[in-house]
Biopython code that builds the backbone (N, CA, C, O; Angstrom):
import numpy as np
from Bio.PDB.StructureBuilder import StructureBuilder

atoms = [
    (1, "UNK", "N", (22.665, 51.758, -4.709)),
    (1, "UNK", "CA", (23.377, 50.479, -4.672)),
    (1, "UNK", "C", (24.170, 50.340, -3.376)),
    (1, "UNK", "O", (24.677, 49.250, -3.111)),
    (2, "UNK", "N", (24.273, 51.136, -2.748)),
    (2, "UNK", "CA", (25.814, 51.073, -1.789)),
    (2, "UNK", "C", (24.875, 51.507, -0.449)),
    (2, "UNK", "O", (25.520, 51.812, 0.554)),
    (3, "UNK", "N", (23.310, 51.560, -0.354)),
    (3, "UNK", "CA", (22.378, 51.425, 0.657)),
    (3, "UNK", "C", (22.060, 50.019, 0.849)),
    (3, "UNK", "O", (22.044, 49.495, 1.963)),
    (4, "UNK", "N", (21.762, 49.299, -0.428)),
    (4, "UNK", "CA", (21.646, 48.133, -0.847)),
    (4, "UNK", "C", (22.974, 47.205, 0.022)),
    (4, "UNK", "O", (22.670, 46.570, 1.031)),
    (5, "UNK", "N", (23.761, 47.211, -0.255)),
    (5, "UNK", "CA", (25.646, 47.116, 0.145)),
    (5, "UNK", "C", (25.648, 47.070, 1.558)),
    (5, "UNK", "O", (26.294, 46.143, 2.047)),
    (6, "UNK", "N", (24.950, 48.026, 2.505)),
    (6, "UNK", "CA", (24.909, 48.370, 3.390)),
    (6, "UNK", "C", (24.096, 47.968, 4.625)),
    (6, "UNK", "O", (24.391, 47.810, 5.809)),
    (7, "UNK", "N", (22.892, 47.854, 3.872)),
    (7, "UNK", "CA", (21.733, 46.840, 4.739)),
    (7, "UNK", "C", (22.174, 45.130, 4.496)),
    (7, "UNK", "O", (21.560, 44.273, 5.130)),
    (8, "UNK", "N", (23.231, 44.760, 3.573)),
    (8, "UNK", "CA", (23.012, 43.547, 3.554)),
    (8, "UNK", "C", (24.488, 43.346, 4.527)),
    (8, "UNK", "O", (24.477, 42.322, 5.210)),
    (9, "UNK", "N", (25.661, 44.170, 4.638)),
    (9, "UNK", "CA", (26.523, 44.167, 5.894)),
    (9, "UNK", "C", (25.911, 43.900, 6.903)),
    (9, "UNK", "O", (26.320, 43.010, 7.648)),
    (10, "UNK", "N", (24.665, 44.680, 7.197)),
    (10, "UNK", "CA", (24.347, 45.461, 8.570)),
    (10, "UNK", "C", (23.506, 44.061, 8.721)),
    (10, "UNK", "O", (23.123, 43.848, 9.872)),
    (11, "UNK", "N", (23.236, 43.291, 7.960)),
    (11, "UNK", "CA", (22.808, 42.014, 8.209)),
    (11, "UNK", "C", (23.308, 40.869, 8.739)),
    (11, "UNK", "O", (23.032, 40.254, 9.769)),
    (12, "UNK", "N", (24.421, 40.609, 7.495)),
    (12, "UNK", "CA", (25.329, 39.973, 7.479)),
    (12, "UNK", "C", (26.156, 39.427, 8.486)),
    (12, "UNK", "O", (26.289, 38.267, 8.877)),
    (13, "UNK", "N", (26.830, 40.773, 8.923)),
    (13, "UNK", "CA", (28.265, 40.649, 10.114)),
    (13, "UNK", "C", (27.958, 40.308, 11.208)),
    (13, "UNK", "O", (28.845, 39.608, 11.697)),
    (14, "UNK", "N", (27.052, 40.468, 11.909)),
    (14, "UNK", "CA", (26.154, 39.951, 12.752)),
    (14, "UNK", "C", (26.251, 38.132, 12.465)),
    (14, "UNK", "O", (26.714, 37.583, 13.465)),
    (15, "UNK", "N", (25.968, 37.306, 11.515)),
    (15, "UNK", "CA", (26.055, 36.329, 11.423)),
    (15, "UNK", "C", (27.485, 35.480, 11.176)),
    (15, "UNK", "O", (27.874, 34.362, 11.513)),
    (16, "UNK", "N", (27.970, 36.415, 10.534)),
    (16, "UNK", "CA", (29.600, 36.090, 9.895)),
    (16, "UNK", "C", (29.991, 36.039, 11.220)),
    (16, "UNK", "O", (30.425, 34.920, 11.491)),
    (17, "UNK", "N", (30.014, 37.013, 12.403)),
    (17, "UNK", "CA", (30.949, 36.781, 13.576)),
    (17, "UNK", "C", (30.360, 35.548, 14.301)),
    (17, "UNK", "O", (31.068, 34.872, 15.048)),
    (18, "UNK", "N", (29.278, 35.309, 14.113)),
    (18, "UNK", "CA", (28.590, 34.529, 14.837)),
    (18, "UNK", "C", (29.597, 33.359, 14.718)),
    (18, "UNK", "O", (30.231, 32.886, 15.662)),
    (19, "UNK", "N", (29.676, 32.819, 12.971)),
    (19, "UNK", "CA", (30.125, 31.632, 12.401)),
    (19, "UNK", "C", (31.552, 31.661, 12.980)),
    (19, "UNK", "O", (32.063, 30.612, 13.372)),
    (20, "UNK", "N", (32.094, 32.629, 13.033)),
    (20, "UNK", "CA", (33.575, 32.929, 13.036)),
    (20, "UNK", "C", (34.092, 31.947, 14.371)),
    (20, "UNK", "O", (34.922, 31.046, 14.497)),
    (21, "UNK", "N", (32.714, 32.936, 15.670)),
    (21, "UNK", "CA", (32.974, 32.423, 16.944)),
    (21, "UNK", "C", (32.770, 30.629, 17.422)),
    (21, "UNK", "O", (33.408, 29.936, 18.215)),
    (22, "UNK", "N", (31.775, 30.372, 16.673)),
    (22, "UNK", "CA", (31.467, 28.736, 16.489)),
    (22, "UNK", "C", (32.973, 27.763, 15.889)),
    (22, "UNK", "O", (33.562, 26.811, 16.402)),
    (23, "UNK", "N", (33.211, 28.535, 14.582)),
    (23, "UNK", "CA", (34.305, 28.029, 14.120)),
    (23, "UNK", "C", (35.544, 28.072, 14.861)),
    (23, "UNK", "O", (36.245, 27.063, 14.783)),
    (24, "UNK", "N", (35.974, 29.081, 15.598)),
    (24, "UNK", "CA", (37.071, 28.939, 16.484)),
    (24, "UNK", "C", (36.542, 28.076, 17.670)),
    (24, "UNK", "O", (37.190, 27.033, 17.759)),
    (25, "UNK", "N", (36.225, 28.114, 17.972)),
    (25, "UNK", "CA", (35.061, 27.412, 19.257)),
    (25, "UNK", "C", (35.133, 25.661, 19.233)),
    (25, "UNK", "O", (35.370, 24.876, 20.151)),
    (26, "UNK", "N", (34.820, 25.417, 17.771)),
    (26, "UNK", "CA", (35.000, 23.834, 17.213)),
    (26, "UNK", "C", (36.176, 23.739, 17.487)),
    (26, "UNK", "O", (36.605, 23.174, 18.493)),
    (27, "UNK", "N", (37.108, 24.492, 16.290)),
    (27, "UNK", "CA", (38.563, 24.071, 16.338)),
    (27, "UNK", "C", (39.188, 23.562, 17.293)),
    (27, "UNK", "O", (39.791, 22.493, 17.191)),
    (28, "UNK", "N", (39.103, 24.590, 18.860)),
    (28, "UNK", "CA", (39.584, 24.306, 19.869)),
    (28, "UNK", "C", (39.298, 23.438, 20.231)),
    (28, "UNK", "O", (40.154, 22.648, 20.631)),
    (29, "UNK", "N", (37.712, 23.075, 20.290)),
    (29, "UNK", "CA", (37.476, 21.564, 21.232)),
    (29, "UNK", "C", (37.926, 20.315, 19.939)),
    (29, "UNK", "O", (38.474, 19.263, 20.268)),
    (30, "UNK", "N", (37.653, 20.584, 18.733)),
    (30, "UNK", "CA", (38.234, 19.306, 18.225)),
    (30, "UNK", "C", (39.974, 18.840, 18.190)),
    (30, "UNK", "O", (40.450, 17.752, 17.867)),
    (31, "UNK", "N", (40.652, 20.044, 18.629)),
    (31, "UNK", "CA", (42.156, 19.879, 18.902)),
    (31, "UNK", "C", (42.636, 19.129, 20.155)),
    (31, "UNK", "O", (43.472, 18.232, 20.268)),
    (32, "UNK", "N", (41.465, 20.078, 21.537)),
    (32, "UNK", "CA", (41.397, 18.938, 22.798)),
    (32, "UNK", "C", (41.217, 18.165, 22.505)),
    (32, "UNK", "O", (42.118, 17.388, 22.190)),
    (33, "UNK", "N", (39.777, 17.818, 22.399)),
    (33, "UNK", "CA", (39.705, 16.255, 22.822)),
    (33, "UNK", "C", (40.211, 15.253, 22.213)),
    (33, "UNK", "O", (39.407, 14.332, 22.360)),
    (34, "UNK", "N", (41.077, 14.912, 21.619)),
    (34, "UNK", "CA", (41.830, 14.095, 21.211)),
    (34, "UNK", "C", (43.013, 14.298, 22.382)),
    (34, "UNK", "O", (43.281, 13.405, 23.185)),
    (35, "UNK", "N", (43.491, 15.227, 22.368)),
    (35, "UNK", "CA", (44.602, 15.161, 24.073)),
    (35, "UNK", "C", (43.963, 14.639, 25.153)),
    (35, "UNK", "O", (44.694, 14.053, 25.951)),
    (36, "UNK", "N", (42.558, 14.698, 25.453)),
    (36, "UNK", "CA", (41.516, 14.734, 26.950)),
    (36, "UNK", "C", (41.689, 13.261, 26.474)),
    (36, "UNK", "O", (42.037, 12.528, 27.400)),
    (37, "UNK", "N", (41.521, 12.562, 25.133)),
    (37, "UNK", "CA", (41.427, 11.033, 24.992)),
    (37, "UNK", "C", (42.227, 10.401, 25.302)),
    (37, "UNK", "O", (42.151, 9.297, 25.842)),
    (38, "UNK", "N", (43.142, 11.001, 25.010)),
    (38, "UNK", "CA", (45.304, 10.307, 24.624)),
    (38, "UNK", "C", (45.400, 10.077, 26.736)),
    (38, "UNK", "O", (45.984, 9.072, 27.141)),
    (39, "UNK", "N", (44.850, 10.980, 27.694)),
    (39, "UNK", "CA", (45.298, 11.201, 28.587)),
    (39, "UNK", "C", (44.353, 10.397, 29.665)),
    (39, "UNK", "O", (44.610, 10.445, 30.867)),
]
sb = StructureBuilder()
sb.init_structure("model")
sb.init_model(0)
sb.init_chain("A")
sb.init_seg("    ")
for serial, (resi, resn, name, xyz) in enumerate(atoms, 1):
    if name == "N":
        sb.init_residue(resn, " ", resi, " ")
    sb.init_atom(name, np.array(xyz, "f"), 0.0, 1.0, " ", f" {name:<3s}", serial, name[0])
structure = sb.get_structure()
């Protein structure tokens, strides 16, 4: 079970950081550009 556990991490985190980096990535530009607009 905990090989099982293990291959699906070893899958996983790889994608999770992916999302992580996109998601911070959005945030930032959707926080700019509303300042880049205002200005």
């Amino acid at each position: 079970m905990t090989y099982v556990l293990q291959g699906f991490l070893n899958i996983f985190h790889p994608i999770t950081l992916f999302f992580m980096i996109i998601g911070v990535s959005w945030g930032i530009l959707a926080g700019a550009l509303p300042g880049f607009g205002a200005t």
